[in-house]
C-alpha positions in Angstrom: 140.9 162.7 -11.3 143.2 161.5 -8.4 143.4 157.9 -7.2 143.5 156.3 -3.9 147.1 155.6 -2.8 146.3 154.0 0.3 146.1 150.7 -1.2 148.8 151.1 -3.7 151.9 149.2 -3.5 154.8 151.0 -4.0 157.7 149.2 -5.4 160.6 148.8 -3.1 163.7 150.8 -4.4 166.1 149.2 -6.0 168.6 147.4 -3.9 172.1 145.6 -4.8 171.4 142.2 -6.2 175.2 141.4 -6.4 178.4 142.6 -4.7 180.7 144.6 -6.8 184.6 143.7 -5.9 186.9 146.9 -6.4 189.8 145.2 -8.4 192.0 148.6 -6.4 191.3 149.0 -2.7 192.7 151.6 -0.4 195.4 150.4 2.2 192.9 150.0 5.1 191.9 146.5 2.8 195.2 145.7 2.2 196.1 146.0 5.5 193.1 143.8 6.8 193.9 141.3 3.7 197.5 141.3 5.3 196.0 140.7 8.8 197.8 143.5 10.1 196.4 147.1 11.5 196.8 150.0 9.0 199.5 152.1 11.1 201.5 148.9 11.2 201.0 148.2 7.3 202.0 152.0 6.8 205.5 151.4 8.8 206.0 148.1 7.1 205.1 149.2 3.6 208.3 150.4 2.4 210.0 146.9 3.6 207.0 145.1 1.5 207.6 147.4 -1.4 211.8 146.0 -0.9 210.5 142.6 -1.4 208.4 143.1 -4.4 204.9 144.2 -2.7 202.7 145.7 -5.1 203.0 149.7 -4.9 200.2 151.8 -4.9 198.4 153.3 -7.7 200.3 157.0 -8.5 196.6 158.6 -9.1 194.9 156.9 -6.8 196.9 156.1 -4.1 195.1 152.2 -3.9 196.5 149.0 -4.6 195.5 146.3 -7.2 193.7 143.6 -4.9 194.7 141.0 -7.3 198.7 142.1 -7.5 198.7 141.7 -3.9 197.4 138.4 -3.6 199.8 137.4 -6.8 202.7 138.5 -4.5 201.2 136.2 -1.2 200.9 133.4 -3.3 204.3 134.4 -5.0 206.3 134.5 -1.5 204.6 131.0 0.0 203.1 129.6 -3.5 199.6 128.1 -2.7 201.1 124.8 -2.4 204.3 125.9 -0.7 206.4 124.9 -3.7 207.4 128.7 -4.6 209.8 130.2 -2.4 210.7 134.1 -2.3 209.0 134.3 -6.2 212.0 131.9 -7.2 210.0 127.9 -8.7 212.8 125.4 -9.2 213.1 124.1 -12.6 211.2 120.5 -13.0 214.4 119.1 -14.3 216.7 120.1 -12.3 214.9 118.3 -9.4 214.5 115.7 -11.2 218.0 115.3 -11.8 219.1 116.0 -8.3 216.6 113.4 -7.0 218.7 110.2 -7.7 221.5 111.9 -6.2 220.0 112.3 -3.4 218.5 109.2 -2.8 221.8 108.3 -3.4 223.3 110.0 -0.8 220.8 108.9 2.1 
């Protein structure tokens, strides 16, 4: 016995209810994350890797999304208050503050 399909609903396939972040991306992301075009991140990229960029994976050839946004907020610190990966040490600035205010 066959059925009518004319009035059947078919279910719509199955479509992507959330987005799935690759934690490695290839260097065309990077390079867009950087705000730079690839062929400029590919001549840049052994001076980035100089400075402590993030290499690329040895099997993969991708990088690790969140490495290289550890070494942004490493070089300007999200508040500005790391410099070049180096934090002052809380007391030290404290200490140096009087001094300062000392001096004028």
């Amino acid at each position: 016995m066959s059925f009518p399909t004319e009035n059947r609903r078919v279910p719509p396939a199955m479509t992507m209810r959330f987005k799935i972040v690759p934690p490695d991306v290839p260097a065309s992301a990077v390079s867009r994350l950087l705000g730079i075009s690839e062929a400029h991140f590919a001549n840049c990229l052994a001076d980035l890797l100089a400075r402590g960029f993030p290499g690329p994976d040895a099997t993969t050839g991708n990088f690790d999304l969140k490495a290289v946004e550890a070494w942004q907020d490493r070089r300007s610190g999200p508040s500005g208050a790391i410099v070049a990966g180096i934090a002052k040490d809380a007391g030290a600035v404290v200490a140096e503050r009087p001094a300062a205010m000392r001096n004028g």
